[in-house]
N, C-alpha and C positions, 0 to 999 in steps of 0.2 A: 650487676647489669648484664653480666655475659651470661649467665647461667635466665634470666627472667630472658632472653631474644633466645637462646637456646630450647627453651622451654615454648614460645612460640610459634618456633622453627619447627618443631615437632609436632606441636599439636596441628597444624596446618597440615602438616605431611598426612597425618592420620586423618584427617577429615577429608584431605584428597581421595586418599584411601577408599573410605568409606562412601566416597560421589562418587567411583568407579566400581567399585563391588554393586550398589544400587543400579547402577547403568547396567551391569553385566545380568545382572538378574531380572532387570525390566524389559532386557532385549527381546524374547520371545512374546510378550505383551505388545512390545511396539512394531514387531512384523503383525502379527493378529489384527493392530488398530488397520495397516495397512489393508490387509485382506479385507476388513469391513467396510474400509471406506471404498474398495475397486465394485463392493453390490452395488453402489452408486455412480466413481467414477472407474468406469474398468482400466484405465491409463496408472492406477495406482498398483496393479497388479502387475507390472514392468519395472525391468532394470534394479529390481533387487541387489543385483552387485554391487550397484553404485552406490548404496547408504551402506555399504562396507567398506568403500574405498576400492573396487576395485573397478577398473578401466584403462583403457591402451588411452594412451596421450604422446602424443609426438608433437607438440605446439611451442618447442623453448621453454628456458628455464630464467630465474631471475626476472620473473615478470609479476604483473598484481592480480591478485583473486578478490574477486569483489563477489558477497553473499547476499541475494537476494533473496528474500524468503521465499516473495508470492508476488500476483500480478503486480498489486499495488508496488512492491520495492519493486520490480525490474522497470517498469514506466517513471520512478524515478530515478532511477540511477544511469539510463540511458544517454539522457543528455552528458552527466559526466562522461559516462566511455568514453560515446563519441568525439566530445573535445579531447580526452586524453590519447585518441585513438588519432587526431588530427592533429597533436602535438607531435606526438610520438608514431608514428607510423607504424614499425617495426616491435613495439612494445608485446611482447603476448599479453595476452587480458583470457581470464578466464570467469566465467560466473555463473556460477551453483545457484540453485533453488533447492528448496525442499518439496512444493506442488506440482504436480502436472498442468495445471494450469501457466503456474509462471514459467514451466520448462519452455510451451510453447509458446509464452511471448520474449521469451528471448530470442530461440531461434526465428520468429518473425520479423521481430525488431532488429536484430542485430544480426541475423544468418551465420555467415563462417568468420566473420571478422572478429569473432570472438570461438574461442572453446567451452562449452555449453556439459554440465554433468551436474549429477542431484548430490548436494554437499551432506555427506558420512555421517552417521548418528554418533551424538560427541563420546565415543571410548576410545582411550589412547591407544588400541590396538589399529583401531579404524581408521582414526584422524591421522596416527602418521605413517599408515598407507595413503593415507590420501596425499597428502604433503609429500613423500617421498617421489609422487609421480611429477605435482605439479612444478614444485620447486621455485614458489615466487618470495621474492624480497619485502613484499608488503599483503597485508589483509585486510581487506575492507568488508565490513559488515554494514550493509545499509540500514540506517534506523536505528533497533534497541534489538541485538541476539547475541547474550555475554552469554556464553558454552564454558565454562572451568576447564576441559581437556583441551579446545583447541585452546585457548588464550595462554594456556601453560607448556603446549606444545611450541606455538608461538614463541612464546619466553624464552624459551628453552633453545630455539635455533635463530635465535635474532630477528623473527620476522618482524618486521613491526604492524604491529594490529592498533588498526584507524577503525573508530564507530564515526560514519558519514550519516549528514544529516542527523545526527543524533536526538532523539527524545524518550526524554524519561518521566511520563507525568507523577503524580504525588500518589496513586493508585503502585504501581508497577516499583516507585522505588521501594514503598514496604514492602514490597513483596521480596526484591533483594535484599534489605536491611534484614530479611529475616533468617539468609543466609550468609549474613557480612563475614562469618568467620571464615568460611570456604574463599569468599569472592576477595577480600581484602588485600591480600599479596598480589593476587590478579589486576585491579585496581590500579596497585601504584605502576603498571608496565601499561596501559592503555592511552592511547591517542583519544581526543573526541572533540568532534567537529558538529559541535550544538546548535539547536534551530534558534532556539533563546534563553533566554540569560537565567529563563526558571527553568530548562531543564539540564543547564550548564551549575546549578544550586543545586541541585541534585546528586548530579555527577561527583561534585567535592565532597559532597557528604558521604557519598560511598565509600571514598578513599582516592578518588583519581587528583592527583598534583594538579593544583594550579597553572601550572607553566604546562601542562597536557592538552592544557582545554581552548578552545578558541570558541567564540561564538559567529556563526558565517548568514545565521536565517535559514531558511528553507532554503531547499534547492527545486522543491516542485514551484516554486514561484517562476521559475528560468525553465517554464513550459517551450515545447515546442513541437509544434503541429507540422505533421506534413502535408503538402499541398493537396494529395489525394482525398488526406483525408477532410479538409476543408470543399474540396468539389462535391463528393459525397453529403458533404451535411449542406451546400447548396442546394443540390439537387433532393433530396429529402423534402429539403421544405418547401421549393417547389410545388413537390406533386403533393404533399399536402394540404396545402394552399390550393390547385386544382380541382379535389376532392371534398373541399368545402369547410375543411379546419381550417377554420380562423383564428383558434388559439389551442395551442400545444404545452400541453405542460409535462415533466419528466419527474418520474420516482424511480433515483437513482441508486444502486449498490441496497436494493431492501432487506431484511432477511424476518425467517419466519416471527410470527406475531405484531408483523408490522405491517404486509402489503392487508390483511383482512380493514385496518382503519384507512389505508389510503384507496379500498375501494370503496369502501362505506362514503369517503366526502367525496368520490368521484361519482357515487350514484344520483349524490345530494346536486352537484353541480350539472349535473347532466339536464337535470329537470328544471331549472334555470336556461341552461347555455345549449341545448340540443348538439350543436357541431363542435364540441370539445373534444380532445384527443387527449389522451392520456398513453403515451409513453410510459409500459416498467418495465425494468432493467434488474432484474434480481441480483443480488452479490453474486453466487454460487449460480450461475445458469443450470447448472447440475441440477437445480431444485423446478424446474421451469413444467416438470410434467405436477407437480404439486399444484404450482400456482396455478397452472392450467384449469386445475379439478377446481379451485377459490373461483376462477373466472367461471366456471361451467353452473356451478354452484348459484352463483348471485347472480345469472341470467345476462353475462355480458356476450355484444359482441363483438370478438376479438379473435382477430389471428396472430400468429407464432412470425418472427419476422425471416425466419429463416425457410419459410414456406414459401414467400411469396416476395418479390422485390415490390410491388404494385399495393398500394396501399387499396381497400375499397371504402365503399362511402359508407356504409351502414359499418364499417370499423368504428367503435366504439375505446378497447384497449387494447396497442401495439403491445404485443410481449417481445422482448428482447430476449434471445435464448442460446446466442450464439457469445464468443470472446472476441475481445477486440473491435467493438461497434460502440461504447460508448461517450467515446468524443465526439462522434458523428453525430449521435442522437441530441447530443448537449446540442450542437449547434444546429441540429434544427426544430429547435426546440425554443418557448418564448418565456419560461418561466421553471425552476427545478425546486426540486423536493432531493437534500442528500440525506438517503438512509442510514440504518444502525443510530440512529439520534432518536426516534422515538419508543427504542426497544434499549436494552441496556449493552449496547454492543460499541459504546464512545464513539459512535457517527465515524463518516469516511470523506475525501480529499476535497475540499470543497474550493479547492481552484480551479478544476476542472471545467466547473460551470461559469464561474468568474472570468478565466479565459475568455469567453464567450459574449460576457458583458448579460449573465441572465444575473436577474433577481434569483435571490439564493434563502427560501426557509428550511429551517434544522427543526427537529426537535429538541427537548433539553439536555439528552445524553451526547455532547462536542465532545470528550473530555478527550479524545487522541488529535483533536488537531485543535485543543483550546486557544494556542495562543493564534493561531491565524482564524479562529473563528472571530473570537474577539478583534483581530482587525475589521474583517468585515462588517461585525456588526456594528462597531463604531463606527464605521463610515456612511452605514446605513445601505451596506448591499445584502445583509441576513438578516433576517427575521426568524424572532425563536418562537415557535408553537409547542403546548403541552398536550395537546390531544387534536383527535382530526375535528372535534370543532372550530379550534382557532383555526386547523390547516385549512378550512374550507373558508371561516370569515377572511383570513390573509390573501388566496387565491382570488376572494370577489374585489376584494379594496383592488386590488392592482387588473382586475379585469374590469374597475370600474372607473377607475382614474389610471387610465393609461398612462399620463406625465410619470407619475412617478414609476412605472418601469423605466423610463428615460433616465430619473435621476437613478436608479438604483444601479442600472448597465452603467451609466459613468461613474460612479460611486468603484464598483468591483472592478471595473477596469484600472482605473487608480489606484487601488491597494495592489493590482497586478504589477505596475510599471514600478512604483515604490520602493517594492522588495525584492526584484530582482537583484541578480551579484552570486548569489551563496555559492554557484556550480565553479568560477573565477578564484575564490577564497578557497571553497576543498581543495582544487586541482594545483593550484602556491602550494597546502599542505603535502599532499603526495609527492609534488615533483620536489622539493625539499627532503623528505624521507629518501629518495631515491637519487640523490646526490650524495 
């Protein structure tokens, strides 16, 4: 028996091994991805130090590092800070991104009340320069970003590493099952704070203990808007309304091969509805001189919103091109489209609109927010479309029987109030670890 854990003791160690030589040798690769991505966004070609780990930090020690990927994780994770930040006053809180984009919505969201740096490409040389500076007692990873050198790093000096929010759909865990021998030892030292209870069946399968896991729901259900940005989506819809849109509808988070169909049923509705407005909101605003050419192309007229505060009348479609304007546009907005669902990109956050009380159709690619899509749509505030035919038949029903936008806003607002709690249950967990 001693000689068969010995022998697995080992062969772990070498496959460690072998994930670190791989990293060492793909690092010239993964600066290069960077330089390609800065021809697009030029923020990418900054602060190179920091995915080495290296930066001045003077913010206390024994505090939590919460990892944010990208927009989407730092807008959720926010509401936790905050609370732990209103628990704890004096706590340092530090939180990484890997995007330019999410860099700067943290420090918008959160400014200095937090220590803000782009978290180290996972080599042990890296990761514990990074860890040597920050020196927190706990690690939070928002969502699903299991790294082998930090988690073992982790292991290694006590930290304990919490997956908040966690999901793992049935995509993503083969993908780890296909590296179980690597991840396994790693596995059984993981905390994880599940959205539900199938991707807490997941998580066991991989190897994380039972008594690790908790299931808490989503934390993006425990939204919370600030006042400004509710004035703003007042005022939006407003002068919309002035301007002679009487119905607003939003295609949200799009990405390539999917805005070409949602202008084809906006052309189709146009020729019906005249004063329709169509709001897009591309994932990537990065991509916004692209869609621009799709707009020029198919003969729309439309301005950039970062041009002009002033909606005009002959506007046909609002481009959204800037970060940080999309809750605004949700709420003034009468009806949303959430993209990455009719491309294969598993759709994106569809509370968002729900907050709002909009009717909410997807296409059939949900599979990253399956289990709160399926709420909704049981409750009948989602409608699934497979192509922009349905999207255009779905748009007319509810612009022709207005009631049921009524019941559909009551519908999503109720699954809103429902499932709130999860930010209350994570934050037990960590102040628990930190006792």
């Amino acid at each position: 028996m001693f000689q068969k854990i010995k022998r697995l003791f080992l062969a772990q160690k070498v496959i460690f091994f072998l994930y670190t030589l791989l990293m060492a040798i793909l690092m010239p690769f993964l600066f290069l991805r960077l330089l390609f991505k800065s021809f697009k966004v030029l923020a990418y070609r900054h602060r190179w130090k920091e995915r080495l780990g290296f930066f001045n930090y003077e913010f206390g020690s024994n505090g939590i590092c919460i990892h944010a990927v990208s927009v989407g994780e730092v807008i959720c994770a926010v509401p936790l800070i905050k609370l732990l930040k209103e628990k704890n006053p004096s706590l340092p809180i530090t939180v990484t991104t890997t995007t330019p984009s999410g860099s700067e919505r943290v420090k918008s969201l959160l400014g200095e009340s937090v220590f803000h740096v782009y978290f180290p490409f996972d080599l042990p040389v890296f990761i514990k320069n990074f860890f040597s500076k920050i020196k927190p007692s706990i690690f939070i990873v928002v969502e699903t970003e299991l790294w082998p050198a930090t988690i073992n790093h982790c292991k290694k000096n006590n930290i304990d590493f919490i997956v908040a929010n966690a999901r793992l759909s049935t995509k993503s865990f083969l993908s780890y099952k296909k590296i179980s021998p690597l991840m396994y030892s790693f596995m059984k030292y993981i905390k994880v704070a599940a959205q539900y209870e199938s991707d807490s069946d997941n998580f066991r399968k991989l190897g994380v203990p039972n008594k690790n896991i908790i299931t808490t729901g989503s934390i993006k259900f425990d939204i919370n808007v600030k006042s400004s940005v509710l004035e703003y989506a007042k005022s939006y819809k407003s002068h919309f309304s002035k301007v002679g849109k009487d119905f607003v509808w939003i295609a949200a988070s799009t990405h390539d091969g999917e805005e070409e169909k949602i202008l084809f049923a906006h052309r189709q509705l146009l020729e019906r509805i005249p004063n329709l407005l169509l709001i897009l909101a591309p994932r990537h605003p990065e991509r916004s001189s692209h869609v621009s050419g799709l707009l020029k192309q198919e003969g729309f007229n439309y301005q950039k919103e970062s041009d002009s505060s002033m909606l005009k009348e002959e506007t046909e479609v609002l481009l959204i091109d800037s970060i940080g304007k999309l809750m605004e546009f949700y709420g003034a907005s009468d009806l949303s489209f959430v993209g990455g669902s009719l491309v294969n990109k598993g759709g994106h956050n569809p509370i968002e609109p729900a907050f709002w009380g909009l009717p909410i159709i997807s296409g059939p690619n949900f599979f990253n927010f399956s289990d709160i899509c399926k709420k909704l749509i049981d409750s009948g505030a989602m409608q699934i479309v497979d192509d922009a035919s349905q999207l255009i038949d779905n748009i007319l029903y509810y612009l022709n029987y207005p009631a049921h936008i009524e019941v559909s806003s009551n519908s999503a607002l109720e699954v809103i109030s429902k499932n709130k709690g999860a930010t209350i249950k994570l934050v037990n967990l960590i102040e628990n670890s930190m006792n």
